[in-house]
N, C-alpha and C positions, 0 to 999 in steps of 0.2 A: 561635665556633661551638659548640653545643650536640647532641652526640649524646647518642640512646638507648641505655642497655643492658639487655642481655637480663638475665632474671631468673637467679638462680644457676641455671647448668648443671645438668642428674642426670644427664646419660649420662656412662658411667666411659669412659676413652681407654685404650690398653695403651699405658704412655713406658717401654721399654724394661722391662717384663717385671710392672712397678708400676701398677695400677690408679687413674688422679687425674682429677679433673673438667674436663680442660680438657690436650688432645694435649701438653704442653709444660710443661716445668716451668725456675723463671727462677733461674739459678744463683749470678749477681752484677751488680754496676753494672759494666759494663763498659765507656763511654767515654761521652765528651761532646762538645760543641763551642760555643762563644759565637763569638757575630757580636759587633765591637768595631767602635767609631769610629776607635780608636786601635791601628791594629794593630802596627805598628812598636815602640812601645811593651808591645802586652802580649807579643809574642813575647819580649821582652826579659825582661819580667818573669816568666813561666811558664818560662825556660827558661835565662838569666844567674843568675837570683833563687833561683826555688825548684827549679831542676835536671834538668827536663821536659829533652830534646831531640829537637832534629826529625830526623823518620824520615823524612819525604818535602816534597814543595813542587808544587803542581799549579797550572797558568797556565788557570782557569777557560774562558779564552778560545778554549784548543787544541779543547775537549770538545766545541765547539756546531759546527754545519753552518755550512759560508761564509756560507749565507741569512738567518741569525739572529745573527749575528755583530755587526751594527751594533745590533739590538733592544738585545741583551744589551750591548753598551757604552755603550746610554743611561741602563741602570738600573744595572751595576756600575760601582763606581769603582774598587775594587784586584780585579784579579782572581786573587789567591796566596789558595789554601786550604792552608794549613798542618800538618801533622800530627805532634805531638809524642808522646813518651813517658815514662815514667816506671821501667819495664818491658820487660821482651822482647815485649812487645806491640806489632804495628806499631805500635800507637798509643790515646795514651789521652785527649788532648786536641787537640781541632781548633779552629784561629783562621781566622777569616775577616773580611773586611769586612761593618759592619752590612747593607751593602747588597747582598748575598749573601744575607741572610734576606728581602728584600723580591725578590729573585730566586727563591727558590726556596719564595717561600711562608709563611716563619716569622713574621712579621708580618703574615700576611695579614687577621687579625680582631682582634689585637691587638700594638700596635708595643711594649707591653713586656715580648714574647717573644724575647729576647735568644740564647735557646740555638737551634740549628741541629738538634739530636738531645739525646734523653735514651736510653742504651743499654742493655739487658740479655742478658747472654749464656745460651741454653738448651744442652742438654746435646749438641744432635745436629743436624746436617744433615735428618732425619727431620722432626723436633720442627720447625722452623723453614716445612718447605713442608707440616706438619699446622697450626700456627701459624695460617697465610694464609688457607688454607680456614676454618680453625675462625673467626678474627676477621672475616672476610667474611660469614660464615655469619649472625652476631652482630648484623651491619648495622654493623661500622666501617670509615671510611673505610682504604681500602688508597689506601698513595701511591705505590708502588713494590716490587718484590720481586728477588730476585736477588744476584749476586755484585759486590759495589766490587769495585775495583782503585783504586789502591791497597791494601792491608791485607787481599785476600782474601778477607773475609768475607762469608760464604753470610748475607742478612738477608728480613725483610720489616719496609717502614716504615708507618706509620699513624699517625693524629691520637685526640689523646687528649678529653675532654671540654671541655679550656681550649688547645686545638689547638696543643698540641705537638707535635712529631713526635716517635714513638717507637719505636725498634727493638727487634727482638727479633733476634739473631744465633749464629750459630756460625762458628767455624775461622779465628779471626784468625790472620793470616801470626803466626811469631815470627821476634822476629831475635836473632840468636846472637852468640858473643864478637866479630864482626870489627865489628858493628854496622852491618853493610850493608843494605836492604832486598832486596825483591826487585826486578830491572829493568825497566824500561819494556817488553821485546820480550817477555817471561813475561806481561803482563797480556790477551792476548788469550782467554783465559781469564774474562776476566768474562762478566756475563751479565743481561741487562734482562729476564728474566722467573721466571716458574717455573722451576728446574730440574727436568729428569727424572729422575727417582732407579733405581738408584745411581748416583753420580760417579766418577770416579777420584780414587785416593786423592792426597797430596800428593807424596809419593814417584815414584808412577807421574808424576804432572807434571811434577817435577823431569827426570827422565829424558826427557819426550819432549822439554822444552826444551835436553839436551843431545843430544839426537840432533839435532834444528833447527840445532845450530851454533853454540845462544846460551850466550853468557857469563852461568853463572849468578850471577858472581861482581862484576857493573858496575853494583849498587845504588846507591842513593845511601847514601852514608855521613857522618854532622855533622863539622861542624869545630869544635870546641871550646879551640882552639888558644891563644883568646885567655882561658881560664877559667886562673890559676893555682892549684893544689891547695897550699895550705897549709892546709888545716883536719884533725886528728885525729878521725875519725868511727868509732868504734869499731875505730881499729887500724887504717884505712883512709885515705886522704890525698884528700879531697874538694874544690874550691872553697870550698865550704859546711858551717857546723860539723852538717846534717841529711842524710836523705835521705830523702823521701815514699816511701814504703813501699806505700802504700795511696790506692785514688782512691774517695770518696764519705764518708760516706752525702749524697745532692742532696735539698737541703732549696727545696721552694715556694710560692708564695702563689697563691691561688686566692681563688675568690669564688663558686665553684662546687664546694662540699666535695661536696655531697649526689648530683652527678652524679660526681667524682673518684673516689669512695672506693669506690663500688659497681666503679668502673671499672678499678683499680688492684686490686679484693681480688677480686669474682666475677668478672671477667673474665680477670685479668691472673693472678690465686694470689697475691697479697701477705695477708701477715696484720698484722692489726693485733694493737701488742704494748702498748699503753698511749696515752692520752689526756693533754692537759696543757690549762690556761685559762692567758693570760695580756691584763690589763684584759678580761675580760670576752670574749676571740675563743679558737678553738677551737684547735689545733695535735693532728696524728695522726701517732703515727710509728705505719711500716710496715715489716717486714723478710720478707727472700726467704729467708734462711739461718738460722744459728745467732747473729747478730749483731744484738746490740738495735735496733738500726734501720738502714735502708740507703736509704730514703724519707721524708722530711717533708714531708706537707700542710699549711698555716698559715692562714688565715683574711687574706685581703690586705687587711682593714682597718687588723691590725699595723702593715704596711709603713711609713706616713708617722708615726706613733703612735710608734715608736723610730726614726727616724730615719735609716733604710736610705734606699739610692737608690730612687726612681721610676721609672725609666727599663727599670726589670726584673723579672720577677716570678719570677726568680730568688733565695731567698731566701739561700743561701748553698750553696759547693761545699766538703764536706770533705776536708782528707787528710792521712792519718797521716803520721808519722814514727815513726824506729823504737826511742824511748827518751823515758823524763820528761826528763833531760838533752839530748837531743836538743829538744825540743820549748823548755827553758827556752833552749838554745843560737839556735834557730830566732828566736824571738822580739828575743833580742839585736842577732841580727846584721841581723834587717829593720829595726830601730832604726835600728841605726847606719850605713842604706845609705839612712834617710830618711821610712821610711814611720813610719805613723803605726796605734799600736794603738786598736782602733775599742773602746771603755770601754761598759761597758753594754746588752750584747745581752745580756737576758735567760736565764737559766740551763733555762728553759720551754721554748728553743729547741732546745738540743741534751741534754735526758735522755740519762742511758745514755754520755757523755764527762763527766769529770772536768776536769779544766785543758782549756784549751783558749784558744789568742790569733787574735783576727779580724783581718783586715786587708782592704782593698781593694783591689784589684786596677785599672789607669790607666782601664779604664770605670768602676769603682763596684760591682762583681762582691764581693760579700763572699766570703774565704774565710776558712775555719776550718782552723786548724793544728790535732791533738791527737794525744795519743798511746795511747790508751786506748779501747774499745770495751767496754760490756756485754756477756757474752754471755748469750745464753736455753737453756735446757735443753731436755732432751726433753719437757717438760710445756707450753713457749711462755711460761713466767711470765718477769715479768722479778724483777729485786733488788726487793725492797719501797723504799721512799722514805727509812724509818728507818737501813736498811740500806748508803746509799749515802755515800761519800765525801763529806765537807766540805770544798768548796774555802775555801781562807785565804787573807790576802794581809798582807804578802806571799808569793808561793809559798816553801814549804820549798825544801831545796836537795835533799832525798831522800824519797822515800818509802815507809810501810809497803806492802808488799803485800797487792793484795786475791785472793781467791780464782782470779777470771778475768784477772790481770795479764800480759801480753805472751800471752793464750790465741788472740788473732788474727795473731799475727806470723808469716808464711807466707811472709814473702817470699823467691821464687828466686835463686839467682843473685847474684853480687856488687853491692858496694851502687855503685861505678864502672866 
């Protein structure tokens, strides 16, 4: 599907006190979700392997009306959508069965559109239902708006150029040391439209679900029983000698640069921080923050040309850990549990990371392990090219520091 977008905005929006071209300003990547063949498997993997756990487990099936019950059991075949984290975030990776995206859409112009959502979090409850209006305005397709349940979050979704679906959200649930979500009988609180502003705050809900009677305290909580922590993680006793820290930057391939990048910069507020060629195709990173990139456009002629899967035009999902050591640890221990490091993806592809080990994930889902981000100044420049680290091989066992080294490491909260 091919939309139009409008030409850069002029009218200024007031976002909280800050005059910008467009009601909303996008803060971070904030979550994802892949539809998998194999889902069995990649929950395993996202969350044995690299240490995601699940916050919640939803039976597709309960959600639909008796009437449509049999529709929807001819087209899904697993009906668990899963919800992991990495973070105090209900959630920052969702698994689903492939046939969950042919359910809900994500395949509907193209079958290798693999992810379910690409998500960015804005600053307000405000921002989110000016958001709706403003992209509607726009002429893009709106799929939906309102509050999930699970995870809370106030969103509006929409289809992007190469018909992704894209959110734009606020006020993901957190979950705290017990590691419980919130419960089933609290989600009446969702919401299938606009909401009317203002809300009640989280607080005020919390309390009216304890005057209700409910047990704020009967979330679903993981069982991780069978993970044993012998790993020293910085002073910390892990499964695993890492811990992802960080989820993004979502690197893709496209074939439609010319209508993406209009869509993603005048529409969306991404800036573009640098260009790269690789054989002769284009690659765009974009970034929403202070961080060299958090976006990659790629030219999907790549894709077959180095030797990615076909099946997705996902080109690769990043995510930090919290140390060079960590990262060189990370890579060891996916060794030696079987997997295999994917040799020659292009250094074109992820500017702005130094080391970095790919791997694949039981569909073919490239991911990028690294530990290091550029950052960009108040000016938007990135490092010049002369200026950037040389990766060697093999890797040292330490390294010199550069200027912006560990300058992204923000992570809250204990690393288990």
């Amino acid at each position: 599907m091919t939309q139009g977008v409008a030409t850069t905005p002029v009218k200024q929006f007031d976002v909280g006190g800050v005059l910008l071209p467009r009601p909303f300003k996008i803060r971070r990547f904030g979550h994802f979700g892949f539809n998998v063949d194999r889902l069995d498997d990649a929950i395993s993997f996202y969350t044995d392997l690299l240490g995601f756990r699940v916050t919640d487990q939803v039976n597709l099936f309960d959600l639909v009306p008796s009437e449509l019950r049999a529709m929807v059991e001819e087209v899904l075949t697993d009906p668990r959508l899963i919800f992991t984290s990495n973070s105090s975030d209900h959630h920052a990776l969702m698994l689903a069965h492939r046939t969950f995206g042919t359910l809900s859409g994500n395949d509907r112009s193209a079958k290798d559109n693999t992810l379910s959502q690409i998500t960015w979090q804005v600053g307000s409850l405000q921002e989110v239902v000016d958001a709706e209006a403003f992209l509607r305005a726009q002429g893009v397709e709106i799929a939906r708006v309102g509050r999930d349940m699970p995870g809370g979050n106030w969103h509006v979704y929409f289809f992007d150029p190469d018909d992704n679906m894209v959110e734009l959200y606020y006020g993901m649930e957190q979950i705290g040391w017990s590691r419980k979500s919130r419960p089933q009988e609290m989600r009446y609180r969702a919401f299938s439209n606009v909401p009317p502003l203002p809300q009640m705050s989280e607080a005020a809900e919390i309390q009216e679900a304890l005057d209700r009677g409910i047990d704020i305290h009967s979330g679903w909580c993981p069982s991780e029983t069978h993970l044993k922590e012998t790993e020293d993680v910085g002073g910390v006793l892990l499964p695993r000698p890492f811990k992802v820290t960080r989820l993004g930057p979502i690197s893709m391939f496209t074939e439609r640069m010319q209508e993406m990048l209009p869509f993603y910069t005048e529409l969306l507020g991404f800036q573009v921080v640098e260009e790269a060629e690789y054989l002769g195709r284009r690659i765009v990173y974009l970034r929403s923050g202070s961080e060299h990139h958090t976006f990659v456009l790629a030219d999907k002629e790549l894709r077959s040309r180095i030797g990615l899967s076909e099946h997705t035009s996902c080109l690769s999902i990043g995510m930090e850990v919290g140390s060079y050591s960590q990262l060189r640890a990370a890579m060891q221990h996916l060794l030696q549990q079987g997997h295999t490091l994917i040799d020659g993806v292009p250094p074109e592809l992820y500017l702005g990371v130094d080391y970095a080990a790919h791997f694949r994930d039981p569909d073919g889902h490239l991911v990028c392990l690294y530990y290091y981000m550029e950052q960009v100044g108040w000016d938007g420049r990135p490092r010049p090219q002369s200026k950037r680290r040389k990766v060697t091989d093999p890797w040292p066992e330490t390294l010199a520091p550069l200027s912006d080294t560990y300058a992204d490491q923000t992570y809250m909260g204990p690393l288990g």
